[in-house]
C-alpha positions as CSV (number, residue, x, y, z in Angstrom):
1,X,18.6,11.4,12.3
2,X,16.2,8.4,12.5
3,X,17.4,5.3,12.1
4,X,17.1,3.2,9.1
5,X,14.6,0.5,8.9
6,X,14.4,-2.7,6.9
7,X,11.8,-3.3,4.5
8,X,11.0,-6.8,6.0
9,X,10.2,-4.4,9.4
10,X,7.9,-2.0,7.4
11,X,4.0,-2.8,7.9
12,X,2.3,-5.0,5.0
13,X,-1.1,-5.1,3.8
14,X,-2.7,-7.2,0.9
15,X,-4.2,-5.1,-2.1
16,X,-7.8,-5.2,-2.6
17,X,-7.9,-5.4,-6.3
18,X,-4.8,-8.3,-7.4
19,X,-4.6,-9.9,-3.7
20,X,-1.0,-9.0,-4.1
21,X,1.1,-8.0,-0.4
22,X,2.7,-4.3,0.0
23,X,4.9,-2.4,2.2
24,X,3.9,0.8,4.1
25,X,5.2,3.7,1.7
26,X,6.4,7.5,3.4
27,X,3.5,8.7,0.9
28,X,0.8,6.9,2.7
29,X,2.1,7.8,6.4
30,X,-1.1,10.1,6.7
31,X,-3.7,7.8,5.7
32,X,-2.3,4.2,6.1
33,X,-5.1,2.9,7.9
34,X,-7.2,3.9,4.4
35,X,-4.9,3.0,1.5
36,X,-6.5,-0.2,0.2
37,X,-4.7,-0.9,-3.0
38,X,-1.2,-0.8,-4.2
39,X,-1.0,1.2,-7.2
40,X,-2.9,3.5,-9.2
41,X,-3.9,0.8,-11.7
42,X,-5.1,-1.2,-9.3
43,X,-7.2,2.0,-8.0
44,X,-8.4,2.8,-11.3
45,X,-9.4,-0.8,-11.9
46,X,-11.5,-1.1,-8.8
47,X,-13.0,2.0,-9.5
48,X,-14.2,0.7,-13.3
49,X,-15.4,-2.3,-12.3
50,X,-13.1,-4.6,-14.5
């Protein structure tokens, strides 16, 4: 079994839309080099331009 990590240890990036910091998810192994926001809302809120 894989060890556990911390979150601290976990990569970080800054969100595109709020300018807010997050933390590498299992979700986003795949693509983690393309996820540019942290949420949905923010997603959706880039993508409308508000």
């Amino acid at each position: 079994m894989a060890k556990m990590r911390k979150k601290a240890d976990l990569p970080h990036k800054i969100c595109a839309c709020c300018g807010r910091p997050f933390a590498w998810r299992r979700k986003w192994a795949r693509d983690w080099d393309a996820v540019k926001y942290c949420s949905d809302r923010c997603r959706n809120e880039a993508r409308n331009g508000t």
